[in-house]
N, C-alpha and C positions, 0 to 999 in steps of 0.2 A: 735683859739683853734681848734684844731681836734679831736672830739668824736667817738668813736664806739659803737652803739648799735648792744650786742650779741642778735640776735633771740632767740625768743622761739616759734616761728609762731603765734603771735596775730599781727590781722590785726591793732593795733593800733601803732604799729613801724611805719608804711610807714608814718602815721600821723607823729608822732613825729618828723619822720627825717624832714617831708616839713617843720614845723614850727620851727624848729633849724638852718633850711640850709638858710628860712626866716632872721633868726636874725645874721647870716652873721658866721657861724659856717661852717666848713669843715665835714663832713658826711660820715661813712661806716659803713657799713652793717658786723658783722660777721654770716657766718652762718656754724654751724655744729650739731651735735646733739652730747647732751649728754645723755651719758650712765651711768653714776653716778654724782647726784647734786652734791656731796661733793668732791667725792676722782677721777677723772676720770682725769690719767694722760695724757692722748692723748690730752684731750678736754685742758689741762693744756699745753700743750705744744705748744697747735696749736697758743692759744690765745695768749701766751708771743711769740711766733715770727711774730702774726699779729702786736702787737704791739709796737716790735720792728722796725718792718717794714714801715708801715703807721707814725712813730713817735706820735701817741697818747698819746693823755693828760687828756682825762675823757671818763670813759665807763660806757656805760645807759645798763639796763635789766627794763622789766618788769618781775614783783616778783622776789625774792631774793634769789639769788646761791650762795649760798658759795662757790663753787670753783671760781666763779669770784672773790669772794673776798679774796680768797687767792692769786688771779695772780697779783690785784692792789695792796695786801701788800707789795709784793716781789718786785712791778715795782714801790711801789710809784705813784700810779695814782688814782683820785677820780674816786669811784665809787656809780654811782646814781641808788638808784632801787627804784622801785614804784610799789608798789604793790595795784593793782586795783580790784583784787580779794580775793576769801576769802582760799588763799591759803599762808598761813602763815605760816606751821610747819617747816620750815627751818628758820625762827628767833628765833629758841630753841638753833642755832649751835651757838657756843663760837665766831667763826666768826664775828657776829655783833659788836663786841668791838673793831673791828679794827679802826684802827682810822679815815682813809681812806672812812671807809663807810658814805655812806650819805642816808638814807632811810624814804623815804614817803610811807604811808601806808592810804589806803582811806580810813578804819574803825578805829574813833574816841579812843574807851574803847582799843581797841589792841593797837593806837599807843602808848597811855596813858600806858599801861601794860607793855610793851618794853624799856620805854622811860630811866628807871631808869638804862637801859645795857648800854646805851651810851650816856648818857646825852649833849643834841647838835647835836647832830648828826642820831636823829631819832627823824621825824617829821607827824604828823599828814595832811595829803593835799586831799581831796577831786578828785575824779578821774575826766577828764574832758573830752570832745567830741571834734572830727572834725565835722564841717557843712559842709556835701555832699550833691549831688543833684542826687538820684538813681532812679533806676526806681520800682515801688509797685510792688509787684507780683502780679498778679488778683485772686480772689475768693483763698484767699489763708490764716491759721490763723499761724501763726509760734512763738514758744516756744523759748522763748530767753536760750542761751547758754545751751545746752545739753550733754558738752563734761566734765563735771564733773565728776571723777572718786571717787562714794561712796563706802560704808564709808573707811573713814580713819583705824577705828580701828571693832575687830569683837567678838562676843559672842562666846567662844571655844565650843565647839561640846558637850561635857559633862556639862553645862550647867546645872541648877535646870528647872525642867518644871515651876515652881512657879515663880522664877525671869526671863523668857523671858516673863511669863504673864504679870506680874509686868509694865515690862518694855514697853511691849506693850501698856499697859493701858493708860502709863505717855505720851509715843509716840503719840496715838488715841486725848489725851484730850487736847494738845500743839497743836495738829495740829487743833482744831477748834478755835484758837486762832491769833489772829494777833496782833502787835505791843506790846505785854507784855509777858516778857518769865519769865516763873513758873516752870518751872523743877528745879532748885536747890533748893528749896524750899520744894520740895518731896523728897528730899534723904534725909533720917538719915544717921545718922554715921556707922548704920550695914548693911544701903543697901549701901552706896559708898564701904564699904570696901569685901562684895560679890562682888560686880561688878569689881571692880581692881580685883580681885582674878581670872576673868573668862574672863577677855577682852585681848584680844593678837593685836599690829601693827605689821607694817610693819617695818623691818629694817631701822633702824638709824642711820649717824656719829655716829662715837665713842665719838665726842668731844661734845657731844647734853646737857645741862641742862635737867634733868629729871621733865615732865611736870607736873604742879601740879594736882593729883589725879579726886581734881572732874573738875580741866579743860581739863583731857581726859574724863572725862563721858560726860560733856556737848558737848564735840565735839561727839561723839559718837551718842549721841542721837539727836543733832542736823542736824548731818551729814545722821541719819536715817529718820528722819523727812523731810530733803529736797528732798531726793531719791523718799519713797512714794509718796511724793506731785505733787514730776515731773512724776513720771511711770503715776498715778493716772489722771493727764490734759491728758499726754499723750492719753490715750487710750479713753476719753472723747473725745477727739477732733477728734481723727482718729474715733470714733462712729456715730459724726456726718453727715460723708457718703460724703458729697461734697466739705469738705473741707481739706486740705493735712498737715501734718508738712513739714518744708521748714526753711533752713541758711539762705535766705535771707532776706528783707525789705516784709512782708508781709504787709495784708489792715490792719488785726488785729495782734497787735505781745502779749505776753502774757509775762507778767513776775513775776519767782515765786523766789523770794528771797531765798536764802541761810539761815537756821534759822541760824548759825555762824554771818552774816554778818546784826548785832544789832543795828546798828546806822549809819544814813547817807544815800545816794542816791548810788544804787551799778551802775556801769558802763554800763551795758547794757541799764538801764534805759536811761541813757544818749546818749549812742551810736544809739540807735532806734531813741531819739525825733531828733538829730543832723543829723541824714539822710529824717527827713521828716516823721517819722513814725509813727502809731497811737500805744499810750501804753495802755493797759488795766493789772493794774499790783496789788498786794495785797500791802495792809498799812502795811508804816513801818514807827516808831517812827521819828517825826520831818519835814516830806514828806509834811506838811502845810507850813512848811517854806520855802522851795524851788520853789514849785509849787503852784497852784490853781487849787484844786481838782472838777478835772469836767468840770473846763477849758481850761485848760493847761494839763491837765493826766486825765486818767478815773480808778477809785477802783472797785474793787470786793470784796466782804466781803465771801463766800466761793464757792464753786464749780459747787453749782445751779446757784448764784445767776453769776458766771464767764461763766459758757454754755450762759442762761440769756442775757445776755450784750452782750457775741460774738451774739449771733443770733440778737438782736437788732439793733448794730452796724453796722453788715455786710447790712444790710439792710435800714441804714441811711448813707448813705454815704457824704451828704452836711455836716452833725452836727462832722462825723467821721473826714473827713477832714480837717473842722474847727478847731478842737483840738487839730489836727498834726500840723496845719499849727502855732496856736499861741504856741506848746509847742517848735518848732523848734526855734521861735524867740524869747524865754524865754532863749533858749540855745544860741544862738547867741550875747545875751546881756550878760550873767553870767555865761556861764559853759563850754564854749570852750575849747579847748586844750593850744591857746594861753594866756586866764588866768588864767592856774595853772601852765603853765612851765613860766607865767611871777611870779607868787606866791612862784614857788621851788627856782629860782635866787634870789628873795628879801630873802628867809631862808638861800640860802649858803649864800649870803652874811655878813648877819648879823653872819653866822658860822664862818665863817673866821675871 
């Protein structure tokens, strides 16, 4: 069988392709950029005569294009996307019903939420790691993925001064919180429908299911909530004087969850221990099940107690290491890349 994975430049394609070219599969690479996720006719054109040309029979993305999956309706070709982040608003596009798609999604409640657009054919799979051997950066603490582009949606300019308070407030009191999310709980019915009234996105398909109301406010305010939290380490950590942010494998890597991303182990966590790396990361619901907290991963409960621990840690480096070392081999037994693209075969299968 010969596959094409379309780029979107995450470093976790190169993975995929080694462990698919592993399992004795034919392998290419598309790359071009798109300039419209939906409608981008060039980006449409280029792909139906790569794969016309390569003769391809299944095309991989990480997270989910709908203009891919417009190409594999037209060509008849499965199409696998896996969405490992918490970038989902393009499983709103009518798209998804095609029949052709086949989509894994590494948050639980989302795949649960979607499952009913295509029943069969959208699957819940936990995202999983390559084990590489890299080199630590020295005296160095580094912020897991920073190329998030917040928020999604925005507070229009004439706004009430009382409901940006409001909203602030709810923002402040959620974010001293971890593993239990309480915001929908605080909207009545007069505050969700001021807030639809004053929230503007970004353009959309035309073909988009209109999302339901308060799950644009939770994105909204989750999406404001995770912005803060990262600006917030950011400028902590660069405070601390001797030590840098940094892409790569640092001593300490830091990870602050997505408030969107509600259930489950998000990717970077994995991508860090699978390189060797020490995680110091906040609780998120279930994170006892996968790990051994303090063994295998190190928590922070908030932002003193996260400075706290960096400066600790940087300064135990046996105990530091030690954690890297058995949380890498936790990954190595259960969370690899080759046990969930052996997990996505056992679901098409059972699909077909």
């Amino acid at each position: 069988m010969d596959i094409v994975i379309c780029s979107v430049g995450e470093e976790i394609e190169t993975s995929i392709a080694e462990v698919l070219e592993k399992l004795g599969y034919e392998i290419y690479v598309f790359r071009k950029a798109i300039n419209d996720q939906d409608y981008d006719l060039e980006y449409f054109q280029a792909l139906v005569s790569f794969i016309d040309e390569k003769s391809i029979d299944m095309v991989w993305s990480i997270g989910y294009l709908p203009i891919i999956s417009r190409v594999c309706s037209m060509k008849h070709k499965i199409y696998i996307s896996w969405i490992i982040r918490e970038f989902w608003n393009t499983l709103y596009s009518d798209t998804i019903k095609n029949s052709i798609n086949y989509i894994f999604i590494g948050e639980e409640t989302v795949a649960k939420q979607f499952y009913k657009n295509n029943p069969g054919h959208i699957f819940y799979l936990s995202p999983g790691a390559a084990i590489k051997d890299v080199n630590i950066m020295p005296d160095t603490v580094g912020l897991c993925f920073l190329d998030a582009k917040y928020p999604i949606y925005y507070l229009k300019d004439d706004s009430r001064e009382y409901l940006k308070g409001y909203i602030r407030g709810m923002v402040e009191a959620q974010k001293r919180v971890y593993g239990y999310h309480f915001l929908p709980k605080l909207l009545t019915k007069k505050l969700r429908n001021e807030i639809e009234g004053v929230l503007s996105e970004e353009d959309k398909g035309k073909d988009y299911t209109k999302k339901a109301v308060s799950d644009m406010i939770d994105d909204f305010l989750c999406d404001t909530i995770t912005k803060d939290e990262r600006d917030e380490v950011v400028k902590l950590i660069e405070n601390l004087g001797i030590y840098k942010i940094n892409t790569e494998i640092s001593q300490i890597n830091v990870n602050i969850t997505s408030r969107k991303w509600k259930t489950g182990i998000p990717y970077d966590i994995l991508r860090i221990m699978g390189a060797g790396g020490f995680i110091l990361t906040n609780y998120q619901p279930g994170m006892e099940e996968y790990f051994c907290i303090g063994d295998e991963i190190a928590l922070y409960e908030d932002n003193k107690d996260l400075m706290d621990k960096i400066k600790y840690y940087i300064s135990h480096e046996e105990e530091r290491e030690k954690i890297a070392n058995k949380g890498k081999k936790k990954i190595e037994e259960l969370y690899t890349l080759e046990h969930r693209i052996a997990d996505m075969f056992y679901l098409l299968s059972e699909a077909f």
